[in-house]
C-alpha positions in Angstrom: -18.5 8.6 20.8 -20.8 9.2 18.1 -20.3 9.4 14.5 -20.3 12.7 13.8 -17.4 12.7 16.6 -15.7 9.9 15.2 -15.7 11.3 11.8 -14.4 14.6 13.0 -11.6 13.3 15.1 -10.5 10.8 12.2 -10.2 14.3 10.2 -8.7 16.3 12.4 -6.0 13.8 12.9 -5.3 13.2 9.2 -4.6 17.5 9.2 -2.4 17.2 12.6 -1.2 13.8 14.3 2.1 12.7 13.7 3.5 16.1 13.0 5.6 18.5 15.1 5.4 22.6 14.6 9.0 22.7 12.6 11.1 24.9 15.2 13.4 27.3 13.1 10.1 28.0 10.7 7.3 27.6 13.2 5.1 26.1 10.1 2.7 24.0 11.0 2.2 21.6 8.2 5.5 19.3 7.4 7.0 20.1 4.2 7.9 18.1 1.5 11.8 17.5 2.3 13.5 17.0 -1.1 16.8 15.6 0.3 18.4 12.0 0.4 21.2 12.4 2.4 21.2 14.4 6.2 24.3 16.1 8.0 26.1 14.4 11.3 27.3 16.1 14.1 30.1 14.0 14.3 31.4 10.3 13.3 29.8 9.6 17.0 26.5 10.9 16.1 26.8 8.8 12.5 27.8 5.7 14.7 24.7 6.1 17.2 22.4 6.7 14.2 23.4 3.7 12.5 23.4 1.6 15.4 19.7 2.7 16.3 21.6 3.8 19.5 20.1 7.9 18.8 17.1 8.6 16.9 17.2 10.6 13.9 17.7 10.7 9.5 20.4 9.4 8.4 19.0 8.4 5.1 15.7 8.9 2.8 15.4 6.0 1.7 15.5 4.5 5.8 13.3 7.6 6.9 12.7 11.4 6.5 10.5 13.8 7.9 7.8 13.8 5.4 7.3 10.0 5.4 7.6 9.9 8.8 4.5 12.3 9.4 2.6 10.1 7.1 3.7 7.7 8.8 2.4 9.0 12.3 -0.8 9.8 10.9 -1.3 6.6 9.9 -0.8 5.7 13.1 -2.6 7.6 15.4 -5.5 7.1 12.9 -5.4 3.5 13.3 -4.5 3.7 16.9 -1.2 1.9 16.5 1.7 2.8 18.1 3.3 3.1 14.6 3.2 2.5 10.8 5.6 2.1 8.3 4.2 3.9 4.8 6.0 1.7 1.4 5.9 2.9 -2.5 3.7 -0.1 -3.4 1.3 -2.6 -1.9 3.4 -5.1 -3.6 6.1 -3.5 -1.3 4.0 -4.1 2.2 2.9 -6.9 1.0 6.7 -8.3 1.2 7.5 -6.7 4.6 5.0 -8.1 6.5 5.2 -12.0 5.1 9.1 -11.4 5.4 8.4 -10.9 9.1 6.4 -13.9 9.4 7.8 -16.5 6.9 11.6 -18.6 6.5 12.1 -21.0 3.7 9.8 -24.0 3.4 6.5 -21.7 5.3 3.1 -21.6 3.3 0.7 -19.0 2.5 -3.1 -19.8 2.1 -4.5 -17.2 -0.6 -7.8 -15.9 -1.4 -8.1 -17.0 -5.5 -10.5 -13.7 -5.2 -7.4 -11.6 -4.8 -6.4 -8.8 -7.3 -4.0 -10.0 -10.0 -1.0 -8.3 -9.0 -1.1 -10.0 -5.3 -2.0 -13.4 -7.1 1.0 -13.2 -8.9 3.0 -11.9 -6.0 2.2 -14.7 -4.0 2.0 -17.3 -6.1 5.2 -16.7 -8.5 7.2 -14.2 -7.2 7.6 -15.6 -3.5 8.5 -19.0 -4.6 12.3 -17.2 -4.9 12.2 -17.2 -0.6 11.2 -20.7 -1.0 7.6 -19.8 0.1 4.5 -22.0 -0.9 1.2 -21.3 -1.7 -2.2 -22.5 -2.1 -5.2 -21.0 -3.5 -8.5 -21.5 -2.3 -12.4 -20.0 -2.9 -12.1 -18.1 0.6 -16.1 -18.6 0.4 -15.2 -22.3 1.0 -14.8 -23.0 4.8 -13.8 -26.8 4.1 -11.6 -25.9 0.6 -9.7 -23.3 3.6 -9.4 -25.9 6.1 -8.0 -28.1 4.1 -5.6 -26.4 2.7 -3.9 -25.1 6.2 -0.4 -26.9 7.2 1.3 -26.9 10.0 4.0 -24.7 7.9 1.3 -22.3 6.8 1.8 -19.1 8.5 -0.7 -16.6 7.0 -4.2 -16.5 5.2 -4.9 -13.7 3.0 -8.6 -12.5 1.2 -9.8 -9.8 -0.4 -11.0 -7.2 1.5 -14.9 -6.2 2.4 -16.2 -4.1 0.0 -16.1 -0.7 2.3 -15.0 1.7 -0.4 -11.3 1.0 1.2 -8.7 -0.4 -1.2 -6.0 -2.0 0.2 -4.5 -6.1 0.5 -6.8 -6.9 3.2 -4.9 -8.9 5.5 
C-alpha cells in the first residue's frame, strides 16, 4: 500500500470505523450522548449487564456510545482489536501498570520523561507499593543495571514524530 493510500485510509477511518448508522435516526456520525445513567428492560437485563453476561450501557462512567466510537476508532486505526479512551494520560498511565504490577514490582523510567509522568511514577505509585528507578535511557549499561527480577516495565519518552503521548 502506498502512502497516499495509507494516509487516506488512516482518514477515512478516523470519519467512520467504530461507529454504527444510529437506527431510529439513521445519522451517520455518533452524537454526543449527554446522559449518565441508561434504562433496563428488566432486573434480568440489569443482572446480565452487570455481570458482563449481555453487552450494553449501563453506566457513563463504565461506557457510552460516544466514548465507545472513540474508542473503536482508535482501534481499527491502530489495528487492535480494541482501545479503552481515559480523561488523562496520568489516567492510562495507571491502567496499564495496574495490569502489570502487585506490591513490591519495579518500574525502570526514562529521567527524560515529562514532569507530570516523573512524578506519577516516582511519588505517586509508591502508594501501590511500586518502586522505581530512573535512568538516562541513552545509557544501555545505566538501563541494564537498573532491571530486577521484580521490574516489570521500562518506560521512555517517545520519538520525536510530532505524536504526543507516554510512549510506552
Amino acid at each position: 500500500m502506498s502512502e497516499q493510500d495509507r494516509k487516506h485510509y488512516l482518514e477515512t477511518m478516523g470519519v467512520h470505523a467504530g461507529t454504527q448508522v444510529d437506527p431510529a435516526t439513521k445519522a451517520r456520525i455518533t452524537p454526543i450522548y449527554q446522559t449518565a445513567s441508561y434504562v433496563f428492560d428488566d432486573a434480568a437485563h440489569a443482572a446480565d449487564l452487570f455481570n458482563l453476561d449481555a453487552f450494553g450501557n449501563i453506566y457513563t462512567r463504565l461506557m457510552n456510545p460516544t466514548n465507545g466510537a472513540l474508542e473503536g476508532k482508535i482501534a481499527a486505526m491502530d489495528g487492535g482489536a480494541a482501545a479503552l479512551a481515559t480523561a488523562s494520560g496520568h489516567a492510562a498511565q495507571f491502567l496499564a501498570f495496574h495490569t502489570i504490577m502487585e506490591p513490591g514490582c519495579h518500574i525502570v523510567a526514562a529521567k527524560q520523561l515529562y514532569g507530570g509522568s516523573l512524578n506519577q511514577i516516582g511519588h505517586s505509585f509508591k502508594k501501590m507499593a511500586w518502586d522505581s528507578t530512573f535512568v538516562d535511557a541513552n545509557d544501555l549499561d545505566a538501563l541494564a543495571a537498573a532491571i530486577t527480577p521484580q521490574t516489570r516495565a521500562f518506560c521512555r519518552k517517545p520519538r520525536q514524530s510530532g505524536r504526543r503521548g507516554a510512549g510506552y
